[in-house]
C-alpha positions as CSV (number, residue, x, y, z in Angstrom):
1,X,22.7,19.9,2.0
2,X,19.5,20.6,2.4
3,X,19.6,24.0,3.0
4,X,22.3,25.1,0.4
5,X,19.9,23.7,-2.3
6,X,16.9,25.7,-0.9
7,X,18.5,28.5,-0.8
8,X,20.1,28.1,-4.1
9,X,17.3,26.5,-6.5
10,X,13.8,27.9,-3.5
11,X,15.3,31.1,-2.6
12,X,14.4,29.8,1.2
13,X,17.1,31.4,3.4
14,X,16.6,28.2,5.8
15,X,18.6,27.1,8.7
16,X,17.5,25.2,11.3
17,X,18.1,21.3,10.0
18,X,16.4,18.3,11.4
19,X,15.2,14.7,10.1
20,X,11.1,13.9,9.6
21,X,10.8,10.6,9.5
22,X,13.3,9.5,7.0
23,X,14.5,12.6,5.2
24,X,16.5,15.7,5.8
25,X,14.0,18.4,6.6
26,X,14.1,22.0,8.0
27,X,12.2,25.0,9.6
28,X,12.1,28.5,8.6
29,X,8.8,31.0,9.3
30,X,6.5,28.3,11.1
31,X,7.1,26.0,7.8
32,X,8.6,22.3,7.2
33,X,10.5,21.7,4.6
34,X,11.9,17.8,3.4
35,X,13.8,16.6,1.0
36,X,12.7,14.0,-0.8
37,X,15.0,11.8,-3.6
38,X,12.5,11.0,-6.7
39,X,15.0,9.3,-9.3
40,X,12.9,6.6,-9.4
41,X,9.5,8.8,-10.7
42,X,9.0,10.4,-14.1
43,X,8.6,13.9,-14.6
44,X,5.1,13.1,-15.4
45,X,4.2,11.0,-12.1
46,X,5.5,14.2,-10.5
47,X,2.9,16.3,-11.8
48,X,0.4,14.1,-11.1
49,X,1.5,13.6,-7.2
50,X,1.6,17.4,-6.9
51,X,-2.0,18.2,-8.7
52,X,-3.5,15.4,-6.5
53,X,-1.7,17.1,-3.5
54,X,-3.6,20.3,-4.3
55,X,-6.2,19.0,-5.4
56,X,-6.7,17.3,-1.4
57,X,-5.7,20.2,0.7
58,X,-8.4,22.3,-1.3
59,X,-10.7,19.8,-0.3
60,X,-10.1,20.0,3.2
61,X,-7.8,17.1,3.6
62,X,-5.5,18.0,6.6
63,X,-1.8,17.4,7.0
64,X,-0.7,16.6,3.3
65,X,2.8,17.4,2.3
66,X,2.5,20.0,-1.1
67,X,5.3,20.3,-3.5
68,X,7.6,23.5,-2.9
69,X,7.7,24.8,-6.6
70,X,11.7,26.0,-7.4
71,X,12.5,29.5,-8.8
72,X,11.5,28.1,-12.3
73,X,8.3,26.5,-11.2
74,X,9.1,23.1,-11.5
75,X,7.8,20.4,-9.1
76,X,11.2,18.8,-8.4
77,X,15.1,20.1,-9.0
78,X,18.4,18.0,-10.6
79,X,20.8,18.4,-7.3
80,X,24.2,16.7,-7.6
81,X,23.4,14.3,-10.3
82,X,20.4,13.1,-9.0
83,X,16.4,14.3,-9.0
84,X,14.8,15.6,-5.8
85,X,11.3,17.1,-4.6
86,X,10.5,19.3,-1.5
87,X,7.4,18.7,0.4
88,X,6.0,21.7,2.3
89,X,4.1,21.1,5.5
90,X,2.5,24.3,6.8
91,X,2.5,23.1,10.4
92,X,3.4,19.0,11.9
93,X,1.8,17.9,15.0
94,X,2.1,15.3,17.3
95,X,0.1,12.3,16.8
96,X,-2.7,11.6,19.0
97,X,-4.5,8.7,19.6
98,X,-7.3,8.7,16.3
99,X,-9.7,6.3,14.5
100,X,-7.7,5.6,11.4
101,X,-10.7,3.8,9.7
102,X,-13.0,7.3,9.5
103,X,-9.9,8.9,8.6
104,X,-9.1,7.0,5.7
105,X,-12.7,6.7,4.4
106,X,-12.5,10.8,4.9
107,X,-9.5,10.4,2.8
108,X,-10.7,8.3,0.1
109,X,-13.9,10.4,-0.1
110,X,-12.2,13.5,-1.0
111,X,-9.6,11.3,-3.3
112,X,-13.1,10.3,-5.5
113,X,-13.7,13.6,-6.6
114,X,-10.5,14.5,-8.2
115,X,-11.4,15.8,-11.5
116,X,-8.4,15.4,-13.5
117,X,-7.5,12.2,-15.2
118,X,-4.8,10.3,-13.2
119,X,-3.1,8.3,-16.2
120,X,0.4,7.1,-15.0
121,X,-0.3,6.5,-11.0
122,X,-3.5,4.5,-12.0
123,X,-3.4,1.0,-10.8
124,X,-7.5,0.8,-11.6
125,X,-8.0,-2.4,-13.8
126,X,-4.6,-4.1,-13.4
127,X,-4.5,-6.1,-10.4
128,X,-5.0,-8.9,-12.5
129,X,-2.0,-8.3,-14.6
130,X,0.1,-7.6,-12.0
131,X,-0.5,-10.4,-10.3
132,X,0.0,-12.9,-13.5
133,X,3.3,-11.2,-13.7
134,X,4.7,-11.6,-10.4
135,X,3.0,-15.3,-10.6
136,X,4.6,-16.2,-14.2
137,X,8.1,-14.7,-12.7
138,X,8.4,-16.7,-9.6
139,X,7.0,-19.6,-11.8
140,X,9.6,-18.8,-13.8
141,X,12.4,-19.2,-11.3
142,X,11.0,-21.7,-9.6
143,X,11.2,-24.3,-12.6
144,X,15.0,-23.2,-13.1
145,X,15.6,-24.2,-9.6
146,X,13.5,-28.1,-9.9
147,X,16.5,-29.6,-11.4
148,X,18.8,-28.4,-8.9
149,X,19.8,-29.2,-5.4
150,X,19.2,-26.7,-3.1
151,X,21.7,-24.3,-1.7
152,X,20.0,-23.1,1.1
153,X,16.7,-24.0,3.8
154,X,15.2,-20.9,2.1
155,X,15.5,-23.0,-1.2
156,X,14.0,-25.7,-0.4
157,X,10.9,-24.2,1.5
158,X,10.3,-22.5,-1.7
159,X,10.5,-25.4,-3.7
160,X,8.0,-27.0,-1.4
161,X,5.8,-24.5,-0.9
162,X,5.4,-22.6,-4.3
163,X,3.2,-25.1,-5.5
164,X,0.6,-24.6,-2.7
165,X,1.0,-20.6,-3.3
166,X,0.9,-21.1,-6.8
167,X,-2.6,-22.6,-6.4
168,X,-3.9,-19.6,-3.8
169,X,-2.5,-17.4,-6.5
170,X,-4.8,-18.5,-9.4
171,X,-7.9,-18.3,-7.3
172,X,-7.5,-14.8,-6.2
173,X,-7.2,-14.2,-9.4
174,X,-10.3,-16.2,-10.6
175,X,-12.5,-14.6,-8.1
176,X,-11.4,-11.1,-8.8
177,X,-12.4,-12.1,-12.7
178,X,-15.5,-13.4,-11.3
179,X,-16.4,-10.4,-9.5
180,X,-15.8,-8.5,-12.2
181,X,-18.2,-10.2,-14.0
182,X,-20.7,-11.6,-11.9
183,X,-21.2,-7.4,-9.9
184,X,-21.6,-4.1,-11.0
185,X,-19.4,-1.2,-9.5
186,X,-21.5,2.0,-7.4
187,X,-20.4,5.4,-7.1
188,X,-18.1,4.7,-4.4
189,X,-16.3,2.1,-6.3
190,X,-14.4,4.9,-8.4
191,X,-10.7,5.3,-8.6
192,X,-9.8,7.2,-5.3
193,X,-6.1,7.9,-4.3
194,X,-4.5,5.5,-2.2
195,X,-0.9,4.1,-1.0
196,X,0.6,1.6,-2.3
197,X,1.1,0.1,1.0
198,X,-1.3,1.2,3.6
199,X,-0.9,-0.2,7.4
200,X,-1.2,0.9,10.7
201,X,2.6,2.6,10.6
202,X,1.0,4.6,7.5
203,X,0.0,7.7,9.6
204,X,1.7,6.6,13.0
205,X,5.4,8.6,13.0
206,X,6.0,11.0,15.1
207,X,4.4,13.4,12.8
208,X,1.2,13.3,11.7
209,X,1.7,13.9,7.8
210,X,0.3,12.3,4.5
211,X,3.2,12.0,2.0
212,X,2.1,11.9,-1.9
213,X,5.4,9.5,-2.4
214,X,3.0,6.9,-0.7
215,X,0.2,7.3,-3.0
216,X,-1.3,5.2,-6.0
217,X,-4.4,6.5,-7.8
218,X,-7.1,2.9,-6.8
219,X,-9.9,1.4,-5.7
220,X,-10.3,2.2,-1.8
221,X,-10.3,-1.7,-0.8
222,X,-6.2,-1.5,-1.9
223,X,-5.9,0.0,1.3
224,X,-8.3,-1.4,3.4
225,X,-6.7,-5.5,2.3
226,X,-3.2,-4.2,2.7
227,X,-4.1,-2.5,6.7
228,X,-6.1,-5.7,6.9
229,X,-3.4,-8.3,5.9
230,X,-0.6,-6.8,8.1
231,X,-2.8,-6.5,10.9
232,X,-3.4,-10.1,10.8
233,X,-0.2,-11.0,10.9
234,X,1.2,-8.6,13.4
235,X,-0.6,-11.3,15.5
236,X,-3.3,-13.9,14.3
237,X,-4.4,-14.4,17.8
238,X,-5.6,-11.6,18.4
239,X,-6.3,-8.8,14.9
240,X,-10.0,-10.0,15.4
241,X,-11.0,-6.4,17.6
242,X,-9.0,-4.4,15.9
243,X,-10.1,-5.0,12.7
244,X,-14.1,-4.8,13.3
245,X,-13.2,-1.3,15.0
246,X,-11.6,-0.2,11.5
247,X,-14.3,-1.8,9.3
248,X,-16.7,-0.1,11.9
249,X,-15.3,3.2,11.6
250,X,-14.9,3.5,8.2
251,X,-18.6,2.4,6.7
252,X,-19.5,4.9,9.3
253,X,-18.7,7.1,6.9
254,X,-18.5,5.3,3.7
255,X,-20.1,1.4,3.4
256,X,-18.5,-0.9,1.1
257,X,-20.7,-2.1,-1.7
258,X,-20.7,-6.0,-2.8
259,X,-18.3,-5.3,-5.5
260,X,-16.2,-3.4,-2.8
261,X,-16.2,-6.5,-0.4
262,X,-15.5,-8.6,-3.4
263,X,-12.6,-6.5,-4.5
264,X,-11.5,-6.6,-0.9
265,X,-11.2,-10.3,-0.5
266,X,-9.8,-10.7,-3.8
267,X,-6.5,-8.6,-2.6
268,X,-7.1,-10.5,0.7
269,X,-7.1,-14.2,-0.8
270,X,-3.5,-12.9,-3.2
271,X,-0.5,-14.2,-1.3
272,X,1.3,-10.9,-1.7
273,X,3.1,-11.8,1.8
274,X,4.7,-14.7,0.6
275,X,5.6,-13.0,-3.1
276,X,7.5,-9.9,-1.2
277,X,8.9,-12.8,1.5
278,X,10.4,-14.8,-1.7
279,X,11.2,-11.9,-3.5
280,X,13.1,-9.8,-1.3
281,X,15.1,-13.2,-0.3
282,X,16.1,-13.4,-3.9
283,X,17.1,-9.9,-4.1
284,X,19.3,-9.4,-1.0
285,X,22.9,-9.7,-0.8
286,X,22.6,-9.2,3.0
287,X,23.2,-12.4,4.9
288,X,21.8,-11.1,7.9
289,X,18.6,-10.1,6.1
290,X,18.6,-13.3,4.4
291,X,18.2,-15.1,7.9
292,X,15.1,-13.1,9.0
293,X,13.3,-13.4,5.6
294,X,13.8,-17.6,5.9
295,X,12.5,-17.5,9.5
296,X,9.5,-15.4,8.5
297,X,8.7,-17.9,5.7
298,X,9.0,-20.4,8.0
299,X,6.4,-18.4,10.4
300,X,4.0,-18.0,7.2
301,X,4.1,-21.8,6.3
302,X,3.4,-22.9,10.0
303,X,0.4,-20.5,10.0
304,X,-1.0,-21.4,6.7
305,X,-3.5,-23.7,8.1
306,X,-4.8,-20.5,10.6
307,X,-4.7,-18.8,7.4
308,X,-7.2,-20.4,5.4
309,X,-9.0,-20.6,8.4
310,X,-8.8,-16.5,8.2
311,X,-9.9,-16.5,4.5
312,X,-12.9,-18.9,5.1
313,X,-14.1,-16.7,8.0
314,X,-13.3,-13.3,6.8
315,X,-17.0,-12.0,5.6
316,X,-18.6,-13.5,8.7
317,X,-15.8,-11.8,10.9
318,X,-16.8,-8.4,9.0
319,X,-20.4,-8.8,9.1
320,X,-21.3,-9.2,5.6
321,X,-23.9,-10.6,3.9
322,X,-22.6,-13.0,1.8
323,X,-25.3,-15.3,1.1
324,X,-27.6,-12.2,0.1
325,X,-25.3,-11.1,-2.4
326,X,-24.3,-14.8,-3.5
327,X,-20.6,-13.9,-2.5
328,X,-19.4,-17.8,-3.2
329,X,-15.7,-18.5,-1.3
330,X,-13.7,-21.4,-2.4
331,X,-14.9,-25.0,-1.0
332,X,-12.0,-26.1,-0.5
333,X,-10.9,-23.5,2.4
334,X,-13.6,-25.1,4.9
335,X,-12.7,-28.6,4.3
């Protein structure tokens, strides 16, 4: 498929298929070409992934996918009844072993000085929101489900346990508000481009690339809470040296201001593990899948006690100076 619609809507005579990663992809003169579904972006997000694209590799940002433009010199094609994009990657390599923290600090840097206003990919100033959303929602579902008896050992660990995440919720969101309040941004607190998910499998395929799909326009500490969180519970024995490594690495090239390490353990303190957990539980009409997500929420509830233990400890873990910058945490997590 893919190379009937290069050839047809690129004019790329390409032949030799493969599969990057997820997607169809092919070769043709030294060049990688993948095809990438994008019904579920707006023309306009499109334009804005593409201009940050460019906007990176003429910054010197290495291995970023750019948008192949079609015979008309649009960013994306309708193929078939649906809406696709093809990323162009002038040469993939191998990963090798590299520190992902001075990477992604390199990354971030050259995100801060895009010049362009990034209007529909901005998530600057809404964390917030978002979370009293997602928190009003399960709320929501949750009260519908009181009265009821439960239908399933998923349903009644989330009856039970809501409560206690309901309460971890609303002080996340508290202490963003107070940092918000209480500190005043730097320069390197601008709105940088991001992912919307950023962990250790980010940049660890077989192929070293940097797909605009994954990318959010934020502030940086989105992705250093998300690499953070999923570190920790990859194993919460032993994240401890992995994670002073990254923080290492990356205020070797770019330190995190007080407003930074608030923001940081704002994201941190959300429960976002146990909102995608319920979430996707609710949402699945696979049984198997269903079974995985109720022993994972299991694992989460047994670890909640090592958790707050995680959350009380974090800033003395990463070396900050809390007291000096009257960083306050919630009492309650050292009792």
């Amino acid at each position: 498929m893919i190379t009937r619609l290069l050839n047809e809507v690129y004019g790329i005579k390409a032949e030799e298929e493969m599969r990057i990663g997820n997607y169809a992809a092919c070769r043709f003169n030294n060049q990688y070409y993948m095809l990438v579904p994008a019904d579920h972006l707006q023309e306009d997000e499109i334009m804005e992934l593409d201009q940050i694209a460019a906007h990176l590799v003429n910054n010197g940002e290495r291995h970023v996918s750019t948008f192949l433009k079609t015979k008309e010199g649009r960013e994306f094609s309708n193929w078939e009844q649906a809406k696709y994009c093809v990323l162009v990657n002038q040469q993939l390599e191998r990963r090798k072993g590299m520190k992902c923290g001075r990477k992604l600090a390199k990354f971030h840097y050259r995100g801060r000085s895009v010049s362009f206003p990034v209007k529909k990919l901005s998530r600057i100033g809404q964390w917030k929101q978002m979370w009293e959303t997602r928190l009003d929602q399960m709320e929501k579902v949750w009260n519908e489900m009181l009265f009821q008896e439960p239908e399933s050992d998923f349903d009644r660990l989330f009856l039970e346990s809501f409560p206690y995440y309901m309460g971890i919720c609303e002080n996340a969101i508290q202490f963003l508000v107070d940092s918000e309040f209480d500190d005043e941004p730097t320069m390197n607190d601008s709105g940088t481009v991001c992912h919307g998910r950023f962990t250790s499998k980010t940049w660890s395929g077989a192929y070293y690339l940097k797909n605009p799909f994954e990318w959010v326009f934020d502030h940086s500490t989105r992705d250093l809470a998300e690499w953070t969180r999923e570190r920790y519970f990859y194993n919460i024995k032993t994240y401890e040296p992995e994670l002073k490594q990254f923080l290492k690495e990356y205020q070797s090239i770019s330190p995190l201001s007080s407003f930074s390490w608030r923001l940081y353990y704002s994201r941190l303190f959300f429960p976002l593990h146990y909102f995608e957990c319920v979430e996707a539980y609710y949402s699945s009409s696979s049984e198997q899948e269903k079974h995985m997500l109720e022993e994972r929420l299991e694992k989460y509830l047994q670890q909640s006690v090592d958790h707050e233990r995680f959350l009380a400890g974090f800033f003395e873990l990463a070396e900050v100076p809390r007291k000096q910058w009257n960083i306050t945490v919630p009492e309650w997590l050292y009792v």
